[in-house]
C-alpha positions as CSV (number, residue, x, y, z in Angstrom):
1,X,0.0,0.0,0.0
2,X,2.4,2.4,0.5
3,X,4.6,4.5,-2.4
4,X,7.3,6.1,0.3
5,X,11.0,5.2,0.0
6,X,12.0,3.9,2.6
7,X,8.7,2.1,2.6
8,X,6.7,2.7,5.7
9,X,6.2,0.0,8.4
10,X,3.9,-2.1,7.7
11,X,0.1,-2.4,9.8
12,X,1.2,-5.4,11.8
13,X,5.3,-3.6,12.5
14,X,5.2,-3.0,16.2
15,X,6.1,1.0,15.0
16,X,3.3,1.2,12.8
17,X,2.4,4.4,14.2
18,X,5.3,5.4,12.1
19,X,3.5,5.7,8.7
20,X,2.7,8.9,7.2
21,X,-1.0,10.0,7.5
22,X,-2.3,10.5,4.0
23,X,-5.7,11.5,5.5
24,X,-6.2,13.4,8.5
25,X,-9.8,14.8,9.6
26,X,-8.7,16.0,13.6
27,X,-12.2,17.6,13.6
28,X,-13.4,14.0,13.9
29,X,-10.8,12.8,16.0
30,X,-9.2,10.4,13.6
31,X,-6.3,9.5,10.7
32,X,-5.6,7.4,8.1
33,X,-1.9,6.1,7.5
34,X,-0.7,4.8,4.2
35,X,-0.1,1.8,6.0
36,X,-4.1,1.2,6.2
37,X,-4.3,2.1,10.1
38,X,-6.9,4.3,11.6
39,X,-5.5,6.1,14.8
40,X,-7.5,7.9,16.5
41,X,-6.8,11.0,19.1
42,X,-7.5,8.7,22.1
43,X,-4.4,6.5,20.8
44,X,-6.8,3.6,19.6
45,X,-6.1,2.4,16.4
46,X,-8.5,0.0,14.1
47,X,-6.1,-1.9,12.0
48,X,-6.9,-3.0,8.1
49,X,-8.1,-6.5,8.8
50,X,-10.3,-5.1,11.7
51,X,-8.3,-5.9,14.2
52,X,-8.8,-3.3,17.1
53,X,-5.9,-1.8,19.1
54,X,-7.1,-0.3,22.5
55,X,-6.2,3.1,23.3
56,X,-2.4,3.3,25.0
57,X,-2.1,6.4,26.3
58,X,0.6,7.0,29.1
59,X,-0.3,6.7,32.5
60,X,0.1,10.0,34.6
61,X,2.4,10.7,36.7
62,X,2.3,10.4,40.3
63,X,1.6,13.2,41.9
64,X,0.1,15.3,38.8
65,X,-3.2,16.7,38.9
């Protein structure tokens, strides 16, 4: 799926996040990569064979409000 050189990681590379977006819509919350991932702003991601990721955002910090 993907034209770039150095080719992008692939949708099942551990860095997949890594892909350039070649459709973003951040008024919805959500992008598409040219590797066929959706990530959305909550750091889920809905991979091409539906596959879903669950959202991995950091946990905070102790101590921060």
């Amino acid at each position: 799926m993907c034209q770039h050189r150095p080719e992008c990681p692939s949708a099942d590379s551990p860095d997949r996040e890594a892909a350039r977006p070649v459709a973003c819509h951040p008024e919805q919350g959500w992008s598409l990569l040219c590797n066929g991932v959706l990530v959305f702003d909550d750091t889920g991601e809905l991979l091409p064979d539906g596959r879903v990721i669950a959202p991995h955002r950091p946990l905070a910090a102790a101590g921060a409000a």
